[in-house]
C-alpha positions as CSV (number, residue, x, y, z in Angstrom):
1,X,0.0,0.0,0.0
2,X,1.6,3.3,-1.1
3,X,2.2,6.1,1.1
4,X,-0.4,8.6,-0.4
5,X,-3.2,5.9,0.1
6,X,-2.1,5.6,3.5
7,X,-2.4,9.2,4.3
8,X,-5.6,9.2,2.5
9,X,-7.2,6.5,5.0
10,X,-5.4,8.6,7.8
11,X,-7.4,12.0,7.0
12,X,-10.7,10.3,6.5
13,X,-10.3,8.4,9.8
14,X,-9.5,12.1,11.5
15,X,-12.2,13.3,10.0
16,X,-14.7,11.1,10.7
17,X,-12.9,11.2,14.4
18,X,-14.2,14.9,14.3
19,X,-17.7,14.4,13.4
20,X,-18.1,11.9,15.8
21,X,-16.7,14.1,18.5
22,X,-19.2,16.9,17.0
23,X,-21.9,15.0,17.4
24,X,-20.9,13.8,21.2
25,X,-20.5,17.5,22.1
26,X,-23.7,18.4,20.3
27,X,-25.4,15.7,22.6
28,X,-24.1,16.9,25.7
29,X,-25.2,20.8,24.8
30,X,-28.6,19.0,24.3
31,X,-28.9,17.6,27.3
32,X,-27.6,20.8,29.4
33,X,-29.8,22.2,27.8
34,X,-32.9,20.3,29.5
35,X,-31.2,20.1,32.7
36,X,-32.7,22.2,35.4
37,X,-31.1,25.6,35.3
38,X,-30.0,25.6,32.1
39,X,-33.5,25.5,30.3
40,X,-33.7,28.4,27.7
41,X,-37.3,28.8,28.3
42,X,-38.5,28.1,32.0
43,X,-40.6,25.1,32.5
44,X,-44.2,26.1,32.8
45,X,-45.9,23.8,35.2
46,X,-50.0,23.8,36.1
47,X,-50.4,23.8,40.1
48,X,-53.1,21.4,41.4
49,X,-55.2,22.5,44.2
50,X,-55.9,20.9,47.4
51,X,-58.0,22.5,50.2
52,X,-58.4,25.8,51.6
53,X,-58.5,26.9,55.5
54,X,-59.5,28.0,57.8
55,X,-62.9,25.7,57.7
56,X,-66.2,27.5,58.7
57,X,-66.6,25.6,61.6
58,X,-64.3,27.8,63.7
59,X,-65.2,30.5,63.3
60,X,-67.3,29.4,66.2
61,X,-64.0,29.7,68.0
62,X,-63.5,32.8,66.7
63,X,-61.0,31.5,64.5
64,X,-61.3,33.9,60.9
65,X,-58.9,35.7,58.9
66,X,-59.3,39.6,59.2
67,X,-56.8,41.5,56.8
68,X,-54.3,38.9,57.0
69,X,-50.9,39.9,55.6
70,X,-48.5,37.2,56.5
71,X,-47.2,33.5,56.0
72,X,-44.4,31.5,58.3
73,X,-43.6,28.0,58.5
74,X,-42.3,26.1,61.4
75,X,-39.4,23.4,61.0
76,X,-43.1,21.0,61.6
77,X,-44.5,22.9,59.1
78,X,-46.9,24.4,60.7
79,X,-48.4,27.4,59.3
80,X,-48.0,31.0,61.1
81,X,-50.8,33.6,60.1
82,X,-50.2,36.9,61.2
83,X,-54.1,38.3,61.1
84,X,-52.9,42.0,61.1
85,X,-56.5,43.5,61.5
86,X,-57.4,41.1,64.2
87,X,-54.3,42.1,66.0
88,X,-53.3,38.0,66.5
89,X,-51.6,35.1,65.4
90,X,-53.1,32.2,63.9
91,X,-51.3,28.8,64.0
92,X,-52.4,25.7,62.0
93,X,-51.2,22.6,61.3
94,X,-49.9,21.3,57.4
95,X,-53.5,20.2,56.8
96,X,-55.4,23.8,57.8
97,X,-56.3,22.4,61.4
98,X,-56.7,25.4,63.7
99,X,-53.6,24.9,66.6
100,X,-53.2,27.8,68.5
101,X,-54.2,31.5,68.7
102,X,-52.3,33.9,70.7
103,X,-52.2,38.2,70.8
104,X,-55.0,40.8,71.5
105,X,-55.2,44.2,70.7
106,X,-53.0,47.2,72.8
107,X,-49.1,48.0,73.4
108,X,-48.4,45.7,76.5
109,X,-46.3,42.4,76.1
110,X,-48.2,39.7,73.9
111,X,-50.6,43.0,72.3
112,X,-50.4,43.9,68.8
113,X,-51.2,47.3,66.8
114,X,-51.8,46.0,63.3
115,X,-48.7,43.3,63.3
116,X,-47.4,42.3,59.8
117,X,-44.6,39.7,59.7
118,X,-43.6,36.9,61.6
119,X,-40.3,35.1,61.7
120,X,-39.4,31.7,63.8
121,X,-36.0,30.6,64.4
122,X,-34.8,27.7,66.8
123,X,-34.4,30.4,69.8
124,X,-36.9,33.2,68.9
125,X,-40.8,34.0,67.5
126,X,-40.3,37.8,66.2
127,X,-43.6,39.9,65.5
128,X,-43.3,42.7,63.4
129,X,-45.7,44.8,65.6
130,X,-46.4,47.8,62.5
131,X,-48.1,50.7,64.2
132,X,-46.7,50.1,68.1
133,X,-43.4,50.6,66.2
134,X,-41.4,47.6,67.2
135,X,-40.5,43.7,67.2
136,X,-41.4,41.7,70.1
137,X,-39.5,38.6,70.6
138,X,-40.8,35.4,72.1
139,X,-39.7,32.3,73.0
140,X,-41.8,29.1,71.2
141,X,-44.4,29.1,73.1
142,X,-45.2,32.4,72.5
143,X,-43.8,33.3,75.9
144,X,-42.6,37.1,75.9
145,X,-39.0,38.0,76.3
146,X,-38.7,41.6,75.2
147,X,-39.3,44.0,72.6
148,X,-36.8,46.7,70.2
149,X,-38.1,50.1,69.4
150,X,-38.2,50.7,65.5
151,X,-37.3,53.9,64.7
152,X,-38.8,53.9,61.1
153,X,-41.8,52.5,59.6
154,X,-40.5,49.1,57.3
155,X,-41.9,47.4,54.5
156,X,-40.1,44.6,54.5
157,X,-37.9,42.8,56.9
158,X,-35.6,39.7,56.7
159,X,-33.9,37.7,59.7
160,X,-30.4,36.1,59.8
161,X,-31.1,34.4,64.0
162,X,-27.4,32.8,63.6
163,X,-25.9,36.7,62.9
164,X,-28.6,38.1,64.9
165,X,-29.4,40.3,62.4
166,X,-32.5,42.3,61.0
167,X,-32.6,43.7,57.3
168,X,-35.1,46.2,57.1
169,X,-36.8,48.2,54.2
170,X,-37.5,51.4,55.1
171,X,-40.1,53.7,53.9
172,X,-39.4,57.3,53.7
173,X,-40.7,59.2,50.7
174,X,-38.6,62.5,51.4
175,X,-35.3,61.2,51.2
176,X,-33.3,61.9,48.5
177,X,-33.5,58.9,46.1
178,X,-29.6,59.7,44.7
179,X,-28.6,59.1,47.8
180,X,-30.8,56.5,49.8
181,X,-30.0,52.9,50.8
182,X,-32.8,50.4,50.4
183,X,-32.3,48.3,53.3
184,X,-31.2,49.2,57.2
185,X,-29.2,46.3,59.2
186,X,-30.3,46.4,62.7
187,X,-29.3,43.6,65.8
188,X,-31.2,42.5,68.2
189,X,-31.5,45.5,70.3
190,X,-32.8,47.7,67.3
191,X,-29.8,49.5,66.6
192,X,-28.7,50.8,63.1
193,X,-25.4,49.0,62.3
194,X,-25.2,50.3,58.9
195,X,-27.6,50.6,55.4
196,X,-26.9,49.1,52.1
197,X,-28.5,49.0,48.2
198,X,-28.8,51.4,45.7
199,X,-32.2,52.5,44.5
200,X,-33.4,50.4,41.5
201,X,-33.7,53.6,39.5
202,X,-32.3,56.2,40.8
203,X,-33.6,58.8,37.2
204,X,-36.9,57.7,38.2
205,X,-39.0,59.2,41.6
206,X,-38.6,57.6,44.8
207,X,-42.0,56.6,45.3
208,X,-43.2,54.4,43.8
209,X,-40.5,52.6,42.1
210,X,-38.3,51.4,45.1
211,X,-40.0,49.2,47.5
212,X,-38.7,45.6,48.2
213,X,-39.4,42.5,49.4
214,X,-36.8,40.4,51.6
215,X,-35.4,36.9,52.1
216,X,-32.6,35.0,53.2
217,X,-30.9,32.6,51.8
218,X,-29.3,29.7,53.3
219,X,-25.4,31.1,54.4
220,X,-26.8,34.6,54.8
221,X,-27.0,36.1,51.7
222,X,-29.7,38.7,51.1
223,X,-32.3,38.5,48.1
224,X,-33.8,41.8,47.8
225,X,-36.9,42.0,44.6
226,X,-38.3,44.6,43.8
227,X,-42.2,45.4,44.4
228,X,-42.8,47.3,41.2
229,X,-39.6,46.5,38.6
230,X,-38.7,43.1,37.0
231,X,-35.3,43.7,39.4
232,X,-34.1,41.0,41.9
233,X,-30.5,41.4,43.2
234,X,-28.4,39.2,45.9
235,X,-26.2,40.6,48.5
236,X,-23.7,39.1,50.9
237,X,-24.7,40.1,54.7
238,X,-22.2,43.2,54.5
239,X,-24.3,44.3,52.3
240,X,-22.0,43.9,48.8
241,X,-24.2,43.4,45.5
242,X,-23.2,40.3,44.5
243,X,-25.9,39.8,41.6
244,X,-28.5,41.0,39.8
245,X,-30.7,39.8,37.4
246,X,-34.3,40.7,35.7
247,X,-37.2,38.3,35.5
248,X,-37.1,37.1,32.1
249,X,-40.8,36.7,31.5
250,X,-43.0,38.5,28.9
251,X,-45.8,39.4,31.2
252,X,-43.1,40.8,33.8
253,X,-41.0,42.7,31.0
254,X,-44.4,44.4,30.1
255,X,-46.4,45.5,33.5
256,X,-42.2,46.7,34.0
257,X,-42.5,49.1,30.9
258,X,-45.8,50.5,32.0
259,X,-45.2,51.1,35.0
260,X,-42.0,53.0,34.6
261,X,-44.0,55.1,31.7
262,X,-46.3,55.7,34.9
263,X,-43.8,56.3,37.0
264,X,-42.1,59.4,34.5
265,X,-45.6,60.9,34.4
266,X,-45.3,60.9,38.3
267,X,-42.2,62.7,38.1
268,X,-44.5,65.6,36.0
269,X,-47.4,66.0,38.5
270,X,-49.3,63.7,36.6
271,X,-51.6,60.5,38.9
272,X,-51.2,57.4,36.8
273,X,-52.0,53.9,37.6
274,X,-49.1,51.4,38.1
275,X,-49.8,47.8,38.8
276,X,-47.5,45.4,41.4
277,X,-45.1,43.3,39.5
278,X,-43.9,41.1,42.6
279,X,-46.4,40.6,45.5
280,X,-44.5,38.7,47.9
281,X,-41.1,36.3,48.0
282,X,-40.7,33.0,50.1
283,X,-37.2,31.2,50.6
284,X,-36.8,27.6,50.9
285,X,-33.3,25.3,50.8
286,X,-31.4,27.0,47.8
287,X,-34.6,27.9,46.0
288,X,-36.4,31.4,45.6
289,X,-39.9,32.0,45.2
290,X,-41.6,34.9,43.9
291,X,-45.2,35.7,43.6
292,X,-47.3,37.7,41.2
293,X,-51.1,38.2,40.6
294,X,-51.3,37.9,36.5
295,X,-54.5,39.3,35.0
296,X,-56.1,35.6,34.7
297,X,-54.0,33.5,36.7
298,X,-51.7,33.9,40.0
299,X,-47.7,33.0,39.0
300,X,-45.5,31.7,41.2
301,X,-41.7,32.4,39.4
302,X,-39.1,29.5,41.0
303,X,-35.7,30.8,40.8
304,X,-32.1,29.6,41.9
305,X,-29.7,30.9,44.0
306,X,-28.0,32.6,41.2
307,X,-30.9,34.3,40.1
308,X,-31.6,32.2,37.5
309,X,-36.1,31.5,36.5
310,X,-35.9,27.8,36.6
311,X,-39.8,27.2,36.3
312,X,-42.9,29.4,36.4
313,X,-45.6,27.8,38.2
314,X,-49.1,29.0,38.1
315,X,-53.2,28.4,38.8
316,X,-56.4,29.7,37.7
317,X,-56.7,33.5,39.4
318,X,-60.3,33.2,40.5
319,X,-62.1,36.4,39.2
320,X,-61.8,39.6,41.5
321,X,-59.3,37.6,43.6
322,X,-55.8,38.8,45.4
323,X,-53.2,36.9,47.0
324,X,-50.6,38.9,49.4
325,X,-48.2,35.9,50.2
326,X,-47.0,32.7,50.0
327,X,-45.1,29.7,52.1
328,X,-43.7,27.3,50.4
329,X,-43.0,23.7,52.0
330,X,-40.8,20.8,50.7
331,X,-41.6,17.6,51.8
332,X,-39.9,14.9,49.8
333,X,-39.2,17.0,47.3
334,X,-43.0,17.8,46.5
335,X,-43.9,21.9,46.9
336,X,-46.4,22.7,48.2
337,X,-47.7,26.4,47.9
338,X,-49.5,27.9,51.1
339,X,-51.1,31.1,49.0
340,X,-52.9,34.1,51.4
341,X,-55.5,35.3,49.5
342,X,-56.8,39.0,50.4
343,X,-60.2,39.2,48.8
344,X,-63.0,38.7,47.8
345,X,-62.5,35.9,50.7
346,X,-59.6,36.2,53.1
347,X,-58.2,32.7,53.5
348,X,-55.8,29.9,52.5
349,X,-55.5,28.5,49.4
350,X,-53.1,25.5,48.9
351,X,-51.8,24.1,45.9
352,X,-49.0,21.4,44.8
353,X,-47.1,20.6,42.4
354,X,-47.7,16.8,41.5
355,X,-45.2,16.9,38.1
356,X,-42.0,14.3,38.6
357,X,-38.8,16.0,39.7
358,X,-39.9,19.1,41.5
């Protein structure tokens, strides 16, 4: 066999070498391509109801939601309802069985003005108690232990228990937007360490386009999205951007152009309507959770720790409906969402997602 055959074979083997390699990589693009987090397009996936709570039967114990505002799970999952016009806490068990119910209306220990969030930690229950102006702590069994004056009205807070820290979203409508910080870091004794987080946009007026809603993640890390934008950053806990990102969704993108051609008439005199983008935001392991009333359906956008939409999960939006917040519980890897819907009827509406693979 002559050399110039033999180089022949030689190159054709190489070459077909090469499209086989081709082809391989091709394959594996494919696949990383359908692997969570890596999906082009998030995964759309239907929720499937369940029940709702609290049952009519107690309200004979005087058990009802009145302008409730607020989800918390236990490490039970048991479900926290902070009733904010009530001026009390509801507890209830995974399956919407009234527990417990603790709080009356005043200013003493135990006594609630219109309370807003709760947070639970191994060591401490912390109320968010709005219009008395301060957090009252309590051990598990809602046993008082003291309470930290809050020198600013807050939107939103978040709580690191291991740091015993506070991140807080204050709302002042005369500061400067150029110059203000979105979130205040407080201890446990109420005092201002330091504040962090540009506005969202600064060219634009302060209110409306800056409030936030707050989570932790697991190792500290702050999530911070934004009420009104299609904006979701991460920070460490000093307070150093470490990401940001946009919610890549067409219904977002748009209410997010509207509302900042609403918010430019503001900045003229002009009153314009502007519609919440993000309505509430729910942490769980390495997974984020953001909530958003759609004009027919509610959409719960799942995102990962690098800001990444994963899947957008939604469910009919009953007509003339609202929902403020959300819980989220993993249990096997199944969600379940815990949805607090405002009106017509104030209540519970829970919903899972049945699809394989989360």
């Amino acid at each position: 066999m002559n050399s110039s055959l033999l180089s022949g074979i030689y190159q054709m083997k190489n070459k077909h070498l090469m499209i086989v390699k081709e082809i391989f990589l091709l394959m594996l693009i494919s696949f990383a391509l359908e692997a969570p987090g890596f999906s082009q397009y998030p995964q759309e996936v239907a929720l499937d109801y369940l029940f709702s709570f609290p049952a009519k039967s107690n309200e004979a114990q005087g058990v009802y939601l009145f302008g409730a505002l607020f989800l918390e799970a236990d490490k039970v999952n048991n479900i926290y309802v902070v009733n904010s016009r009530g001026n009390n806490i509801f507890v209830f068990s995974p399956k919407g069985n009234f527990l417990k119910k603790f709080g009356t209306p005043g200013q003493g220990p135990g006594e609630f003005q219109s309370p807003k969030e709760i947070f639970i930690s191994e060591e401490y229950i912390i109320v968010h108690d709005t219009f008395n102006h301060r957090l009252q702590f309590f051990y598990g069994s809602f046993k008082f232990v003291k309470s930290i004056k809050l020198y600013k009205t807050y939107s939103s807070l978040a709580v690191d228990p291991k740091r015993k820290l506070i991140f807080a979203s204050p709302i002042n409508k005369r500061i400067n937007p150029k110059k203000r910080q979105l979130i205040d870091v407080l201890d446990f004794e109420g005092k201002l360490l330091h504040s962090f987080g540009r506005p969202f946009l600064p060219s634009l007026p302060l209110p409306p386009i800056n409030p936030c809603k707050l989570a932790l993640l697991p190792g500290g890390e702050i999530v911070m999205a934004s009420v009104n934008s299609a904006k979701i950053r991460k920070y460490s806990s000093k307070g150093e951007l470490l990401k940001e990102n946009n919610i890549d969704y067409q219904e977002i993108k748009e209410l997010e152009q509207r509302n900042i051609k609403s918010f430019k008439n503001i900045s003229r005199g002009k009153r314009t309507p502007f519609s919440h983008i993000i309505e509430a935001i729910d942490v769980n392991k390495n997974w984020i959770y953001l909530l958003h009333n759609g004009s027919s359906q509610t959409y719960i956008f799942k995102l990962d720790r690098q800001l990444n939409l994963i899947k957008v999960f939604h469910c009919l939006r009953p007509p003339e409906s609202y929902f403020m917040d959300l819980e989220v519980v993993l249990n096997n890897n199944t969600e379940k969402f815990y949805l607090l819907q405002a009106s017509p009827e104030n209540k519970i509406d829970v919903y899972i997602n049945n699809t394989k693979g989360g």
